[in-house]
PDB file as gemmi writes it, atoms N, CA and C in Angstrom:
CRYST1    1.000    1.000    1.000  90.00  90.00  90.00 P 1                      
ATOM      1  N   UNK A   1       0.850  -1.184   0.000  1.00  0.00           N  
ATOM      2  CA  UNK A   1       0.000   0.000   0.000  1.00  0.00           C  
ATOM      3  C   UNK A   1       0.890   1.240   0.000  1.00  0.00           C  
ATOM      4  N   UNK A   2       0.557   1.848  -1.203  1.00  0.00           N  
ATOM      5  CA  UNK A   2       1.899   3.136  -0.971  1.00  0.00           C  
ATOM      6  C   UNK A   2       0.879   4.251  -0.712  1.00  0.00           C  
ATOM      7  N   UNK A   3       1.680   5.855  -0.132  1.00  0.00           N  
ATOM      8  CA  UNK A   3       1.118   6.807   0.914  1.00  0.00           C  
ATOM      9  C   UNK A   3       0.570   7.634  -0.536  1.00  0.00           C  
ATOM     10  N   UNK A   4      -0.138   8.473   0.005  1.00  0.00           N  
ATOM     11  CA  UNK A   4      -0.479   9.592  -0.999  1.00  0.00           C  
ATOM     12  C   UNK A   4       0.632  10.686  -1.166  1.00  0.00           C  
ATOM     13  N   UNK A   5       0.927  11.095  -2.458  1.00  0.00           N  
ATOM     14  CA  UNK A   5       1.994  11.797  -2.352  1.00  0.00           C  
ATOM     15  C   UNK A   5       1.735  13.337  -1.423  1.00  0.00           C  
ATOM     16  N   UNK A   6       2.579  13.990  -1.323  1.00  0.00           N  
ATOM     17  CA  UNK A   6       3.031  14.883   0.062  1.00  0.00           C  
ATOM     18  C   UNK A   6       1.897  16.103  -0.724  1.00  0.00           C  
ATOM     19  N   UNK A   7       2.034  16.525  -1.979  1.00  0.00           N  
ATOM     20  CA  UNK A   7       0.904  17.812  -2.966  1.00  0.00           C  
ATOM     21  C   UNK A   7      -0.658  17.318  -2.454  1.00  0.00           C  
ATOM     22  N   UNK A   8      -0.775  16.107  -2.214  1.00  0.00           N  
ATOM     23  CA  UNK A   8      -2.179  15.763  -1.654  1.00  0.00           C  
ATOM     24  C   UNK A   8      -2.280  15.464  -0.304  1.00  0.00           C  
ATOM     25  N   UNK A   9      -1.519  15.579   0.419  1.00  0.00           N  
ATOM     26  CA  UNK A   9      -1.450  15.400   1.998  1.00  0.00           C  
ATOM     27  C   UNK A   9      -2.500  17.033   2.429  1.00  0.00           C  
ATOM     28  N   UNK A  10      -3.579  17.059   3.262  1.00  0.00           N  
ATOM     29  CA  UNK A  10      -4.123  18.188   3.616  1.00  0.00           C  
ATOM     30  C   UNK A  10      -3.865  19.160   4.109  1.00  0.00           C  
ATOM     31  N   UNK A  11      -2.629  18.919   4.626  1.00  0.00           N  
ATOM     32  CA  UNK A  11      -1.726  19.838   5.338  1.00  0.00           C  
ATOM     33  C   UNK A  11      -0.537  20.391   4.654  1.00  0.00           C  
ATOM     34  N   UNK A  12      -0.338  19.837   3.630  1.00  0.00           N  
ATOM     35  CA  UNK A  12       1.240  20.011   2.649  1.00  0.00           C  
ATOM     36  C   UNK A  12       1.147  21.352   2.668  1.00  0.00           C  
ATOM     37  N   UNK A  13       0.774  22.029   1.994  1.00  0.00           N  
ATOM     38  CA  UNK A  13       0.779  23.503   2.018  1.00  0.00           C  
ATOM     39  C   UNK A  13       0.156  24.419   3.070  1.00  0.00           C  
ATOM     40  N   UNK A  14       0.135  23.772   4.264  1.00  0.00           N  
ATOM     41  CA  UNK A  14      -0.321  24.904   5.124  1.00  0.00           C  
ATOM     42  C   UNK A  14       0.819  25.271   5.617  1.00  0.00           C  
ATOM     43  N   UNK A  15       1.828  26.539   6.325  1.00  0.00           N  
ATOM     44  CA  UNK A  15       2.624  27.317   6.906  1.00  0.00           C  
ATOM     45  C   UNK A  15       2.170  27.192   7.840  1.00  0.00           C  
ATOM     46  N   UNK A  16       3.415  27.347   8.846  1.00  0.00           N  
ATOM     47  CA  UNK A  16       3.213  26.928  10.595  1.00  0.00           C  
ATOM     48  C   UNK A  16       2.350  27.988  10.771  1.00  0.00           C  
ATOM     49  N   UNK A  17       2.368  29.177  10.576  1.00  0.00           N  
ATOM     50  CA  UNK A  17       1.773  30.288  10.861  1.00  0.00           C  
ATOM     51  C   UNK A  17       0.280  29.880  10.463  1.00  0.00           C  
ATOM     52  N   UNK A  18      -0.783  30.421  11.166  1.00  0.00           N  
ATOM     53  CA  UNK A  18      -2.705  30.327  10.738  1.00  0.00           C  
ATOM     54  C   UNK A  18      -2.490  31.662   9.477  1.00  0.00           C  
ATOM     55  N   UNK A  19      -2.769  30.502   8.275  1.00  0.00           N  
ATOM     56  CA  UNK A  19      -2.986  31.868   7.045  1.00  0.00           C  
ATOM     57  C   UNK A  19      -4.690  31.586   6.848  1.00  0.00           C  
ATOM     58  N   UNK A  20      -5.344  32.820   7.029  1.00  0.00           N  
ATOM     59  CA  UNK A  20      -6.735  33.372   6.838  1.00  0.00           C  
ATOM     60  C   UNK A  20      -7.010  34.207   5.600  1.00  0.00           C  
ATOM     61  N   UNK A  21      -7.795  33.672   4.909  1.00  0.00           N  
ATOM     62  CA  UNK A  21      -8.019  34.268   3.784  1.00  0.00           C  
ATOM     63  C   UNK A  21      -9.147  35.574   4.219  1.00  0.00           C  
ATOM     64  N   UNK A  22      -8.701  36.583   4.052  1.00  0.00           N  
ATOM     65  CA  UNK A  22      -9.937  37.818   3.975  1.00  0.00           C  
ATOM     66  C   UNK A  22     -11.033  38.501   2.962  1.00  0.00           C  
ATOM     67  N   UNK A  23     -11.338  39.172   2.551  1.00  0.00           N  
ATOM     68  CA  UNK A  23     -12.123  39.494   1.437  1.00  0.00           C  
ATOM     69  C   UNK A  23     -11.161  41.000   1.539  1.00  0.00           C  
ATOM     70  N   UNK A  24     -11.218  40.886  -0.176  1.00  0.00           N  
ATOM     71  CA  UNK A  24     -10.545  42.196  -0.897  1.00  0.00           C  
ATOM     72  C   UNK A  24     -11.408  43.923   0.242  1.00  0.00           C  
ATOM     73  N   UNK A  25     -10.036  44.959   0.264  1.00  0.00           N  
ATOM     74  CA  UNK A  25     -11.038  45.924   0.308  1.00  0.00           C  
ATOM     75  C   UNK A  25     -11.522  46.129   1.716  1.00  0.00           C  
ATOM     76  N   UNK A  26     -11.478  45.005   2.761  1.00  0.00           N  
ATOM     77  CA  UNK A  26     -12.581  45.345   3.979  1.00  0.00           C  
ATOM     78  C   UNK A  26     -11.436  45.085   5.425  1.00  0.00           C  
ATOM     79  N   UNK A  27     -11.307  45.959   5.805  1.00  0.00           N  
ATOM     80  CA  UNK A  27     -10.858  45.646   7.566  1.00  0.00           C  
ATOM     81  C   UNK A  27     -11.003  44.826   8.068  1.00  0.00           C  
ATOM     82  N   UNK A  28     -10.083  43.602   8.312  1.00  0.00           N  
ATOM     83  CA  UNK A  28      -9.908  42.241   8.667  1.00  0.00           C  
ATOM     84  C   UNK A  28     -10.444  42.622  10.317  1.00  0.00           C  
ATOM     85  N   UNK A  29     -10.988  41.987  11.186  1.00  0.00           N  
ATOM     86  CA  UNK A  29     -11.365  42.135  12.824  1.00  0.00           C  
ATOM     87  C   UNK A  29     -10.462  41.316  13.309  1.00  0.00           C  
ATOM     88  N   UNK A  30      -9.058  41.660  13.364  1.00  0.00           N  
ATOM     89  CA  UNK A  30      -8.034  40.288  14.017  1.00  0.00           C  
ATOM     90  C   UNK A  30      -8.703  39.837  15.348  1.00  0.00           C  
ATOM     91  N   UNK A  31      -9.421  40.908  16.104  1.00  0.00           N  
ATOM     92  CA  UNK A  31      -9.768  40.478  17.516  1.00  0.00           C  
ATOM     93  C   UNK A  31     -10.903  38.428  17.006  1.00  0.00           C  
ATOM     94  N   UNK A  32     -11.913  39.193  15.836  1.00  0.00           N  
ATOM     95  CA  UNK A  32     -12.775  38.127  16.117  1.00  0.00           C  
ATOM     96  C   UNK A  32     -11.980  37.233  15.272  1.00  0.00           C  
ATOM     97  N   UNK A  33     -11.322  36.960  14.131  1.00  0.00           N  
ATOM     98  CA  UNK A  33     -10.086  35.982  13.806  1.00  0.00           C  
ATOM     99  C   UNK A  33      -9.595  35.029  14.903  1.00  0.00           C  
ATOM    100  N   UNK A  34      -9.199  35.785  15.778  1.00  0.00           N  
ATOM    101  CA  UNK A  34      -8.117  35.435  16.718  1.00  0.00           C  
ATOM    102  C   UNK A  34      -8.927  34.085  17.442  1.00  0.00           C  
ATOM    103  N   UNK A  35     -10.299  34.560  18.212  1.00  0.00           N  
ATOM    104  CA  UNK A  35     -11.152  34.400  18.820  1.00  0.00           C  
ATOM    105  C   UNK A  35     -11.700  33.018  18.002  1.00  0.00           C  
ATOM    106  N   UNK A  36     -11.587  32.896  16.890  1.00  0.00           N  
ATOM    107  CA  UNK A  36     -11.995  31.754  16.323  1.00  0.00           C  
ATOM    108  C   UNK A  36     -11.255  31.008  16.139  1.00  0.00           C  
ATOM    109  N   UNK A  37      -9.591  31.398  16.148  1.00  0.00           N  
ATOM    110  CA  UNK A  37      -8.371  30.065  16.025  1.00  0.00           C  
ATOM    111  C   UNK A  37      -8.080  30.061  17.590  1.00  0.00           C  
ATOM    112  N   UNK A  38      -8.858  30.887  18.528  1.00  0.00           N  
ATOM    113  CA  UNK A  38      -8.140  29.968  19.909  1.00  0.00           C  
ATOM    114  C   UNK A  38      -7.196  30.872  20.086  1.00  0.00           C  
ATOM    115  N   UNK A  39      -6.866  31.984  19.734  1.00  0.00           N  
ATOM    116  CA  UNK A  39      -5.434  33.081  19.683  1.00  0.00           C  
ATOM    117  C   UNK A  39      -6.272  33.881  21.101  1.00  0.00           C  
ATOM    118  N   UNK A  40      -4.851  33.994  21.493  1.00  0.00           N  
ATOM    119  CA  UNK A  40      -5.626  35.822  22.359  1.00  0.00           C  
ATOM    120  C   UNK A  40      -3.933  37.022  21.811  1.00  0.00           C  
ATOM    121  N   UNK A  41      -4.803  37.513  21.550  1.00  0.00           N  
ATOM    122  CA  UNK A  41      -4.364  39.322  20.559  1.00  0.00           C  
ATOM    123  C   UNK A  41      -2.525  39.167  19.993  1.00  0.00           C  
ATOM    124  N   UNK A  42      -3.034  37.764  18.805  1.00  0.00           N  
ATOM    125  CA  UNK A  42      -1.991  37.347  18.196  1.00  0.00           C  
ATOM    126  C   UNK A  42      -1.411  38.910  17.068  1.00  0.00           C  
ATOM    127  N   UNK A  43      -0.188  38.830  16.972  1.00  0.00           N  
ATOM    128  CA  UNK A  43       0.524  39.461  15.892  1.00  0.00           C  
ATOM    129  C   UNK A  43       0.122  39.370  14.487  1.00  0.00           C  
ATOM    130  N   UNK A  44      -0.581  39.910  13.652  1.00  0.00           N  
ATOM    131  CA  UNK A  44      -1.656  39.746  12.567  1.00  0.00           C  
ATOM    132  C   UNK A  44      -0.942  40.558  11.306  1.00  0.00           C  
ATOM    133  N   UNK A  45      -0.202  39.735  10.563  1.00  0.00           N  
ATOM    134  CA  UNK A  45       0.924  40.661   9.547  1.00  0.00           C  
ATOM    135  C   UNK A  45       0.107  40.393   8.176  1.00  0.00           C  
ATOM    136  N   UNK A  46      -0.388  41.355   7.436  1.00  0.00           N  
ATOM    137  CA  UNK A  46      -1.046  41.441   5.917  1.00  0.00           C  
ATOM    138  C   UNK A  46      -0.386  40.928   4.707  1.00  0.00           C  
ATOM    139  N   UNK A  47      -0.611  39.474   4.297  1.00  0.00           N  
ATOM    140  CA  UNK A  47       0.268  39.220   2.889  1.00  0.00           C  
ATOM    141  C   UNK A  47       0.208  40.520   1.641  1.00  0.00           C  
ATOM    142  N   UNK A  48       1.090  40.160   1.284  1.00  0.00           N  
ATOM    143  CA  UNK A  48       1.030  41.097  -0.492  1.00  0.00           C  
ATOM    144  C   UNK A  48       1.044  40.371  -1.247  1.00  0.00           C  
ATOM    145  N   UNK A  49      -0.103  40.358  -1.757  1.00  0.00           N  
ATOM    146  CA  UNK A  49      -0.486  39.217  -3.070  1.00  0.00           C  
ATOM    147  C   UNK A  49      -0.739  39.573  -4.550  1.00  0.00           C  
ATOM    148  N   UNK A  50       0.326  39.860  -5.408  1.00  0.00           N  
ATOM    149  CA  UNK A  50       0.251  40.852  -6.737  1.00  0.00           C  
ATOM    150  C   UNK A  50      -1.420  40.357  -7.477  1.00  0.00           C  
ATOM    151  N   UNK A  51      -1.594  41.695  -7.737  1.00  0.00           N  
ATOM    152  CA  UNK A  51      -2.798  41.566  -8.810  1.00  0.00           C  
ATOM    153  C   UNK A  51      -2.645  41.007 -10.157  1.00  0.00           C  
ATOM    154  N   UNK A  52      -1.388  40.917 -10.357  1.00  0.00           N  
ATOM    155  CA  UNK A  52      -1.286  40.256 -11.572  1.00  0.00           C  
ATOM    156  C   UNK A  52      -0.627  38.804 -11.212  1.00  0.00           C  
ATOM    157  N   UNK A  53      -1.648  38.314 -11.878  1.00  0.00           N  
ATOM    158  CA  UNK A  53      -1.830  36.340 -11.519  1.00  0.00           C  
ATOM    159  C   UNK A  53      -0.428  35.785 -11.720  1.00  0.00           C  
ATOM    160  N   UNK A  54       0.726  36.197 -12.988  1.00  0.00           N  
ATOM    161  CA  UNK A  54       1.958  35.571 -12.980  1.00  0.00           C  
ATOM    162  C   UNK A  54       2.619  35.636 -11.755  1.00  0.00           C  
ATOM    163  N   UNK A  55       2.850  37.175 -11.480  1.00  0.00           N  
ATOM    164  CA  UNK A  55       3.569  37.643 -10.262  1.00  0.00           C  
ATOM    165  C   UNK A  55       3.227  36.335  -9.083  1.00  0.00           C  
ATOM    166  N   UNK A  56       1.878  36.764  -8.696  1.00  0.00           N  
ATOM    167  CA  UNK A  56       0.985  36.219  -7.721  1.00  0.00           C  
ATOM    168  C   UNK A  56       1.001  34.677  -7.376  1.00  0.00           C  
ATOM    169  N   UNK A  57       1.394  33.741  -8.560  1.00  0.00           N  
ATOM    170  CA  UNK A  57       1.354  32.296  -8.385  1.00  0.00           C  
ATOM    171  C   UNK A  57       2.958  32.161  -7.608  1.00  0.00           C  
ATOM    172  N   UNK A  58       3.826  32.821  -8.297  1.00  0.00           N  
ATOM    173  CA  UNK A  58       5.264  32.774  -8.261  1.00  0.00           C  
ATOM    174  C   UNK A  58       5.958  33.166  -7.104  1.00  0.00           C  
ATOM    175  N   UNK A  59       5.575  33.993  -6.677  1.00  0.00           N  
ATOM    176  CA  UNK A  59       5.476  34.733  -5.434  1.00  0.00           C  
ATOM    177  C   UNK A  59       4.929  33.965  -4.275  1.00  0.00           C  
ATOM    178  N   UNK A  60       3.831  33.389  -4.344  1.00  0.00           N  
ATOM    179  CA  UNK A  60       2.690  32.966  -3.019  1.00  0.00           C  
ATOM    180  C   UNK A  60       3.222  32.608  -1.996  1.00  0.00           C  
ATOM    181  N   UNK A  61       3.798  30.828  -2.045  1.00  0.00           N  
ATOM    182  CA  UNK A  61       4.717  30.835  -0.995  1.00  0.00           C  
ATOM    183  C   UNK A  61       5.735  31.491  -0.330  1.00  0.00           C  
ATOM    184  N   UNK A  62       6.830  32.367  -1.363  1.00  0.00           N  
ATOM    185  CA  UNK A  62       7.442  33.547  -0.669  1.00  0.00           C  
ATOM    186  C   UNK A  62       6.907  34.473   0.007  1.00  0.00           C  
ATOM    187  N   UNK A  63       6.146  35.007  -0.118  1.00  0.00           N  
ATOM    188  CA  UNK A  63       5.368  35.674   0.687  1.00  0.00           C  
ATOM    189  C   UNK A  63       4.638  35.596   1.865  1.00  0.00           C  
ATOM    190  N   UNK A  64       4.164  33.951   1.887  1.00  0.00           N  
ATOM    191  CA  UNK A  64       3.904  33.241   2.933  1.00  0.00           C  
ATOM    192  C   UNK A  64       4.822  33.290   4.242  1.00  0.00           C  
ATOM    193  N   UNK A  65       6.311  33.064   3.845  1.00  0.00           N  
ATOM    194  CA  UNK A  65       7.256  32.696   4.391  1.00  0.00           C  
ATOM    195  C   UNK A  65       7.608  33.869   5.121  1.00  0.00           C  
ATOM    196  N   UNK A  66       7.526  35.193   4.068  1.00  0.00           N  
ATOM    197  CA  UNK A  66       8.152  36.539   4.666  1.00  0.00           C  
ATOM    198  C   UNK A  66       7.193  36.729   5.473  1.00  0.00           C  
ATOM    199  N   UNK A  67       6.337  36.744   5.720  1.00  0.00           N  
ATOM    200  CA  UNK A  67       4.938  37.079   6.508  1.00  0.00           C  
ATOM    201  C   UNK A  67       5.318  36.213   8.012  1.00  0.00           C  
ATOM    202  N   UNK A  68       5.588  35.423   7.819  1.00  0.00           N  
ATOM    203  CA  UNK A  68       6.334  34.060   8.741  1.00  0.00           C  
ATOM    204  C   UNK A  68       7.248  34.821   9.285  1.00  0.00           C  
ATOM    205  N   UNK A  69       8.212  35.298   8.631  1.00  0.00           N  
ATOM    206  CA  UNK A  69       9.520  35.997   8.800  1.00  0.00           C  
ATOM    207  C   UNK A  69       9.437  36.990   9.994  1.00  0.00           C  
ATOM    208  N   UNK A  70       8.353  38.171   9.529  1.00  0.00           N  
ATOM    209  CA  UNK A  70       8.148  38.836   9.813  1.00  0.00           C  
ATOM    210  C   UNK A  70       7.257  39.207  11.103  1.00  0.00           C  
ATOM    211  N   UNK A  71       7.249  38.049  11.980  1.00  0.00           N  
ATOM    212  CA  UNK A  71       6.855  37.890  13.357  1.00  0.00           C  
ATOM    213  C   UNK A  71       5.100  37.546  13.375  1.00  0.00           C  
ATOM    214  N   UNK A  72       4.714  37.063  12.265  1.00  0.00           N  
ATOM    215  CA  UNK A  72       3.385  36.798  12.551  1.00  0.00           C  
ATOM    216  C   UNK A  72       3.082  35.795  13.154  1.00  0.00           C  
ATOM    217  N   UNK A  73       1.836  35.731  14.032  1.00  0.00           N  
ATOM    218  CA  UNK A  73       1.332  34.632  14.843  1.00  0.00           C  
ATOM    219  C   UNK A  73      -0.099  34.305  13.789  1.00  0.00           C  
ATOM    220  N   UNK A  74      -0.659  35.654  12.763  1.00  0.00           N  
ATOM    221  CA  UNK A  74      -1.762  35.234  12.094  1.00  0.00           C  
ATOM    222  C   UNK A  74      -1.565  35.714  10.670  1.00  0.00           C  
ATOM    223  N   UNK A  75      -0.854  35.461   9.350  1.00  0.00           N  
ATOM    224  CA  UNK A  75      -1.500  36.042   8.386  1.00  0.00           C  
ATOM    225  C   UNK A  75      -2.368  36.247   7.658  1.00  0.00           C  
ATOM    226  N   UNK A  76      -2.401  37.425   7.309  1.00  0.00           N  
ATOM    227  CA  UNK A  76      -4.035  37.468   6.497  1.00  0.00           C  
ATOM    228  C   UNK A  76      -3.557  38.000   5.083  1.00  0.00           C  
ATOM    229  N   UNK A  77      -4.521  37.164   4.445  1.00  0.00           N  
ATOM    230  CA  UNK A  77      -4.177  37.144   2.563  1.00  0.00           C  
ATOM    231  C   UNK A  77      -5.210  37.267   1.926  1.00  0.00           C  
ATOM    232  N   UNK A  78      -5.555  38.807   1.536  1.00  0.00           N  
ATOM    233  CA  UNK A  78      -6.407  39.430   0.840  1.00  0.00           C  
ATOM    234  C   UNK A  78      -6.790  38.159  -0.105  1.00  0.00           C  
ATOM    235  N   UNK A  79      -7.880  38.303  -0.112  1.00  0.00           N  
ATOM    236  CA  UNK A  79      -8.640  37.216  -1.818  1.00  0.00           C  
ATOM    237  C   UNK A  79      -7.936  37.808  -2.813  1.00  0.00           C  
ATOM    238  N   UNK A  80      -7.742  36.670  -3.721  1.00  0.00           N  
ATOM    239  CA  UNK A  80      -6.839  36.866  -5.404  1.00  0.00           C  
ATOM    240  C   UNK A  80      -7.970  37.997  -5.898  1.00  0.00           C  
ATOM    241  N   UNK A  81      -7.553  38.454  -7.095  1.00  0.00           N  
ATOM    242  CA  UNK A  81      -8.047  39.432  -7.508  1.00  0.00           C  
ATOM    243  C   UNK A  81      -9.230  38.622  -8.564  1.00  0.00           C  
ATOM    244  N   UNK A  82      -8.941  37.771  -8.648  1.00  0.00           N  
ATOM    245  CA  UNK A  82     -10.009  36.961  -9.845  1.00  0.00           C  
ATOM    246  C   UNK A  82     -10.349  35.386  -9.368  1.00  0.00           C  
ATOM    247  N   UNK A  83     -11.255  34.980 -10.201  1.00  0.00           N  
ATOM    248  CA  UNK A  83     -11.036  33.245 -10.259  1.00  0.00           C  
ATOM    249  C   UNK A  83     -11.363  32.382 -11.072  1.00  0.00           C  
ATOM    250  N   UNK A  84     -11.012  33.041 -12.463  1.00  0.00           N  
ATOM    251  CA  UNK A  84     -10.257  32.271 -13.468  1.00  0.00           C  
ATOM    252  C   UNK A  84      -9.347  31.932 -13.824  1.00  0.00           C  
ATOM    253  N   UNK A  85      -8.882  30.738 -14.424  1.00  0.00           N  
ATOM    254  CA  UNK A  85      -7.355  30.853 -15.396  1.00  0.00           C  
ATOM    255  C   UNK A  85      -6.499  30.697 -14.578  1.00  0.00           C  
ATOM    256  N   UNK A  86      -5.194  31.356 -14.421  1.00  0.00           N  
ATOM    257  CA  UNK A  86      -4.432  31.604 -13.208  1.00  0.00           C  
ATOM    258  C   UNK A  86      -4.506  31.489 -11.904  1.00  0.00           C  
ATOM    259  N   UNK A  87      -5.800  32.692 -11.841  1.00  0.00           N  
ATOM    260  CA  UNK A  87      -6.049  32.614 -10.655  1.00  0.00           C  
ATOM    261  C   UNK A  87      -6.825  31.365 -10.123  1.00  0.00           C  
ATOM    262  N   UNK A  88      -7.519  30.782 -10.555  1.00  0.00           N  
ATOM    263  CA  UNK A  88      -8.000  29.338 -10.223  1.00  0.00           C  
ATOM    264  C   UNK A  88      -6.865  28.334  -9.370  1.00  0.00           C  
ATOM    265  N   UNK A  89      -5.880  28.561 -10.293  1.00  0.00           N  
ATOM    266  CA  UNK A  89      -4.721  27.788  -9.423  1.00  0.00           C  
ATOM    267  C   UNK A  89      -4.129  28.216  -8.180  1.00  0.00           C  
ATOM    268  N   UNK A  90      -4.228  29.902  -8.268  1.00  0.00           N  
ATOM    269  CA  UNK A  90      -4.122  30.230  -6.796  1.00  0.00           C  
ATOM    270  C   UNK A  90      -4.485  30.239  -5.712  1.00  0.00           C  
ATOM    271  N   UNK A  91      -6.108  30.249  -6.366  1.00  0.00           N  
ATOM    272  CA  UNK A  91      -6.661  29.930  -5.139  1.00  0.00           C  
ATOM    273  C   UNK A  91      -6.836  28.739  -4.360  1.00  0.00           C  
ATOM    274  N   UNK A  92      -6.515  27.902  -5.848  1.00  0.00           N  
ATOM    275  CA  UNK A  92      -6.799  25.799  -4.622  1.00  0.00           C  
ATOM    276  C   UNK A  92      -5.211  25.863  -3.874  1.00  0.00           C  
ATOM    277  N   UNK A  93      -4.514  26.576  -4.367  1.00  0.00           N  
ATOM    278  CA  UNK A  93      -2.980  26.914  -3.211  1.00  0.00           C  
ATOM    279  C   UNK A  93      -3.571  27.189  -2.121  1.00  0.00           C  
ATOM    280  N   UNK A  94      -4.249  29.077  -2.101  1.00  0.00           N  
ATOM    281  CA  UNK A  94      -4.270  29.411  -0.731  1.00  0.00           C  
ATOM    282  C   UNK A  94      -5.158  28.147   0.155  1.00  0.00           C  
ATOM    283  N   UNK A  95      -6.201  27.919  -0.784  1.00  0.00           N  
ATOM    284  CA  UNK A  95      -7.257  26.929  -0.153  1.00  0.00           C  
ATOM    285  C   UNK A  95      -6.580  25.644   0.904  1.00  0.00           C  
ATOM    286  N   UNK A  96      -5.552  25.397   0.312  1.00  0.00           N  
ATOM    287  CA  UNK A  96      -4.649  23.979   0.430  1.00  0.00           C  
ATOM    288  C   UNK A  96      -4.089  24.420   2.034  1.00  0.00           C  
ATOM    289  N   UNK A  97      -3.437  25.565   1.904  1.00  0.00           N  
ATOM    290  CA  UNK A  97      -2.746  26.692   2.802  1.00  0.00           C  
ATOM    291  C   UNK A  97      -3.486  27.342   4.430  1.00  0.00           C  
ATOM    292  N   UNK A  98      -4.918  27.325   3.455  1.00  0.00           N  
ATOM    293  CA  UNK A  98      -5.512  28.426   4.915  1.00  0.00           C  
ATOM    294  C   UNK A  98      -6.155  27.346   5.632  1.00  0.00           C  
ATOM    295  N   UNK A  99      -5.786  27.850   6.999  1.00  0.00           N  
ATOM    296  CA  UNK A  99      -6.627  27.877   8.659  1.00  0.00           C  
ATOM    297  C   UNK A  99      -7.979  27.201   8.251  1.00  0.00           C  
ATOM    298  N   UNK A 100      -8.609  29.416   7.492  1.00  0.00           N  
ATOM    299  CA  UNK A 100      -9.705  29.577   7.637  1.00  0.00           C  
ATOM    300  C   UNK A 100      -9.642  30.907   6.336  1.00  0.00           C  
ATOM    301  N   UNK A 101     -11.096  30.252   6.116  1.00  0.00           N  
ATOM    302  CA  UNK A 101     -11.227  31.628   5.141  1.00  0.00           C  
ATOM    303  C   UNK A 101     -12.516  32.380   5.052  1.00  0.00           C  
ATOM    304  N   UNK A 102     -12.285  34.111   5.023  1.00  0.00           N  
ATOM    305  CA  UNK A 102     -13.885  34.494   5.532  1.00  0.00           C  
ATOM    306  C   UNK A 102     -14.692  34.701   4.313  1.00  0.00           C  
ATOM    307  N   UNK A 103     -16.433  34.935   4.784  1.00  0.00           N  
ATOM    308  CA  UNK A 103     -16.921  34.688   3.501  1.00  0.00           C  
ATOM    309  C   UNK A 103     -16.640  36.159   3.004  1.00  0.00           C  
ATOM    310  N   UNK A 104     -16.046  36.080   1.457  1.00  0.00           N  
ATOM    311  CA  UNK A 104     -15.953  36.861   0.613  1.00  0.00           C  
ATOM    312  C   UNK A 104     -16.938  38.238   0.036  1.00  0.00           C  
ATOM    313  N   UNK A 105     -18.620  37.549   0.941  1.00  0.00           N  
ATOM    314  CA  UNK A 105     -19.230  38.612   0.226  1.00  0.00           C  
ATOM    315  C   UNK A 105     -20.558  38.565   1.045  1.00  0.00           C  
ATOM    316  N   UNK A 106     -20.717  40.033   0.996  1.00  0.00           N  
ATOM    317  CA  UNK A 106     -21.688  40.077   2.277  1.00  0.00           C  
ATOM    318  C   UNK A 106     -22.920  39.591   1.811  1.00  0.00           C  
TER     319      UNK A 106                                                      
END                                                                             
């Protein structure tokens, strides 16, 4: 019986750090975030996720990492700018990646 490879393991792409997907545009509430991973008034550092999908695929995990780097206990990663094409692939990344993700639309 052989294992599932490590790209399909549920956890492969998640970062030690809780990455939370936010919705474009709106003031993340780290307090109620926090409050839902079990945090009390964790360090909450904002990914930069290029609007343009090449940048953006190429980039993702680096950015992940610097966010990591950069003393976070929670990152938060604005929604891709789209979800076609490109971005389709980015998002089953972050998907693969996040905690938790909020709903996108009121």
């Amino acid at each position: 019986e052989s294992e599932a490879s490590p790209g399909h393991l549920l956890h492969h792409y998640m970062p030690a750090v809780p990455l939370v997907v936010v919705p474009r545009d709106v003031e993340a509430d780290v307090a109620a975030i926090a409050k839902q991973l079990g945090l009390q008034a964790p360090r909450a550092v904002t990914m930069e996720l290029s609007d343009d999908p090449v940048l953006a695929a190429r980039l993702l995990y680096a950015e992940m990492r610097r966010a990591a780097e950069r003393g976070a206990e929670i990152i938060l990663c604005p929604a891709p700018a789209g979800i076609d094409g490109l971005w389709a692939a980015i998002w089953d990344r972050l998907l693969w990646a996040a905690t938790l993700v909020l709903p996108l639309s009121r």
